[in-house]
Wavefront OBJ file of the C-alpha trace (Angstrom):
o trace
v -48.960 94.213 -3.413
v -46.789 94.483 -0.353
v -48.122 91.663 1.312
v -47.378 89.606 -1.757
v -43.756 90.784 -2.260
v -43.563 90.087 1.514
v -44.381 86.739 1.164
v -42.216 86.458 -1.970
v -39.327 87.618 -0.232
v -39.574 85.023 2.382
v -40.112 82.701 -0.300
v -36.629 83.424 -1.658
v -35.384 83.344 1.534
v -36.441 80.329 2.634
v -35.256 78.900 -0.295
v -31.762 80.718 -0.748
v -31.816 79.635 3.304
v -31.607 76.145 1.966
v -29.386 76.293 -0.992
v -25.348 76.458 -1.415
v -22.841 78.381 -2.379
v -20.899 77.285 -5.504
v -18.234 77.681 -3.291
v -19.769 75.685 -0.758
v -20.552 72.923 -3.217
v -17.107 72.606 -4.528
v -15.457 72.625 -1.547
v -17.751 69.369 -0.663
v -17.639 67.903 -3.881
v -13.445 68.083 -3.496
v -14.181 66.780 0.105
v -15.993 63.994 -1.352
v -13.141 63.332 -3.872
v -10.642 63.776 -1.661
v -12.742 60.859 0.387
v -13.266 58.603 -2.544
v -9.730 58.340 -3.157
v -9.213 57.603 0.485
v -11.143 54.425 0.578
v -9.795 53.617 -3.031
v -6.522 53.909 -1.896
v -7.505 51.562 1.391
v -9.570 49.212 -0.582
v -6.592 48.620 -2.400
v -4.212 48.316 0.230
v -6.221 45.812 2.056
v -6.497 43.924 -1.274
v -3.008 43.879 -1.816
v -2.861 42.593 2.053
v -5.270 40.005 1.728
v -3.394 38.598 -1.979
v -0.240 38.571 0.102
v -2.155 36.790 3.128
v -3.578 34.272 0.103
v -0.180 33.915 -1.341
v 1.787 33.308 1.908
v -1.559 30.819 3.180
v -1.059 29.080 -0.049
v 2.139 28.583 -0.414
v 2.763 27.192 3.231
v 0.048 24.677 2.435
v 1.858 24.246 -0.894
v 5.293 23.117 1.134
v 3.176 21.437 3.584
v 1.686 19.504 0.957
v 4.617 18.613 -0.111
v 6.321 17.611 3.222
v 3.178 15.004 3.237
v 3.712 13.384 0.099
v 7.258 13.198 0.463
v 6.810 11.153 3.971
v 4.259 9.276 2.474
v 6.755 8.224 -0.157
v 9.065 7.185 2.424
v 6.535 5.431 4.341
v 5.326 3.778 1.336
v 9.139 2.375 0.641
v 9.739 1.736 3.841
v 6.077 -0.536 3.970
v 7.132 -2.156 0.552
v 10.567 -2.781 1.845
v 9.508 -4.591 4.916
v 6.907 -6.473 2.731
v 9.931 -7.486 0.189
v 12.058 -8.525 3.306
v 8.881 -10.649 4.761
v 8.752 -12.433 0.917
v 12.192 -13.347 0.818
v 12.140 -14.619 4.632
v 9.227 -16.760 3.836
v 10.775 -18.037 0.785
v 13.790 -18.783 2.680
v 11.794 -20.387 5.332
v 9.993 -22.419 2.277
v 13.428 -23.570 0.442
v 14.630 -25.061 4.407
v 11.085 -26.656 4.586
v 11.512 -27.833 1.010
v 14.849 -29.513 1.570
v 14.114 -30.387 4.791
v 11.206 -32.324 2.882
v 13.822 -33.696 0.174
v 15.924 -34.952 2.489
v 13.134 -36.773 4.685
v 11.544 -38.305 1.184
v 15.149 -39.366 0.307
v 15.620 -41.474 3.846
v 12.273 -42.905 3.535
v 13.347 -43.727 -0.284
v 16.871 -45.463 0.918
v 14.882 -47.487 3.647
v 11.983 -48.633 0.998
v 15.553 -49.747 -1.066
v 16.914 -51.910 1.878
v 13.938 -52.873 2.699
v 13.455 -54.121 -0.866
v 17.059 -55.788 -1.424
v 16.672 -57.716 2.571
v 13.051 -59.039 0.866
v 15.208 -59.852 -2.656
v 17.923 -61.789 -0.170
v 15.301 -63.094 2.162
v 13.436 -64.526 -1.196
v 16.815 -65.724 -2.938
v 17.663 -67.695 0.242
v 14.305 -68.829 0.594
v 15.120 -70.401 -2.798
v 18.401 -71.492 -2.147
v 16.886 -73.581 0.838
v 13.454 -74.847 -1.008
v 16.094 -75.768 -3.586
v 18.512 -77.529 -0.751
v 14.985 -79.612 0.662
v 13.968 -80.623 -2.965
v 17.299 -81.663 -4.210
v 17.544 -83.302 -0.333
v 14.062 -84.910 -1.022
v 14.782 -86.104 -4.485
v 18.004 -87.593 -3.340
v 16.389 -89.154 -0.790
v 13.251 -90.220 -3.143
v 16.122 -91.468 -5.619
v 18.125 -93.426 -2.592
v 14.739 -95.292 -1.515
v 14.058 -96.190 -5.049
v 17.055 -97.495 -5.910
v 16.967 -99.138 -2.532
v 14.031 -100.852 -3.185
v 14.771 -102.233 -6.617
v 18.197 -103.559 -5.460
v 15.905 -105.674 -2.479
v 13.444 -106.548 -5.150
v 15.748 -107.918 -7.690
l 1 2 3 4 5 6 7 8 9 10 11 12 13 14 15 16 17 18 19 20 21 22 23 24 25 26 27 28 29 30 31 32 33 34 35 36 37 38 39 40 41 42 43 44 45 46 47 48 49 50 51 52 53 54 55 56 57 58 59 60 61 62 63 64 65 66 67 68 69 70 71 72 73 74 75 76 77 78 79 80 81 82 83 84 85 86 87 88 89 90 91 92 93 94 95 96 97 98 99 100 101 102 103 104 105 106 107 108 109 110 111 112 113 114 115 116 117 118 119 120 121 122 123 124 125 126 127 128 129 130 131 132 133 134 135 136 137 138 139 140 141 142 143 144 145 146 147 148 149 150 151 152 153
């Protein structure tokens, strides 16, 4: 019987040898706790750090964003601008070619009219001289004819 409490004894020994106070228990359970809200409380902290990091990241790209649409506005006026002044030189450059057209077709039109009205007075004194040699000739035909019936009578 000895030798059996003996070895219960040790039994409760080595088990009591292992196990805690309650004491001991809550004093690591508040450790724990104590821990817990530790991290919670960093956790959070570097959550609210890395929002704000977000925020500030995203709102410089925001302006930045921004800064690139508003010089690609000006670029694009400044492109359509110098693509308005281009049309209205070419037009420009189209109205002198145009008149200087005009006014090329107008000589050639004045010298097809003088050349016309020196043909008109070349052909009118044409006529006036065919006229001249057949009134001439008839005269003449007229002269030898009467000539000839004055010798024959």
């Amino acid at each position: 019987m000895s030798a059996m409490a003996e070895v219960i004894d040790e039994s409760i020994r080595n088990m009591t040898a292992n196990m805690v106070t309650k004491a001991e228990q809550e004093k690591h359970q508040y450790t724990q706790q104590v821990d817990f809200a530790q991290i919670k409380s960093e956790l959070q902290l570097m959550e609210k750090n890395d929002l704000a990091m977000i925020k500030a990241e995203n709102d410089r790209l925001s302006a930045d964003i921004e800064k690139l649409k508003q010089r690609l506005r000006e670029e694009i006026m400044r492109t359509q601008a110098g693509v308005r002044l281009d049309l209205n030189l070419e037009k420009g450059r189209m109205r002198e070619e145009s008149s200087g057209q005009e006014l090329k077709i107008k000589e050639v039109d004045t010298k097809i009219e003088q050349e016309i009205a020196a043909l008109k007075t070349g052909i009118q004194s044409s006529k006036a001289i065919t006229l001249q040699y057949l009134v001439g000739f008839v005269t003449g035909c007229s002269a030898l004819l009467m000539a000839y019936l004055r010798f024959r009578s």
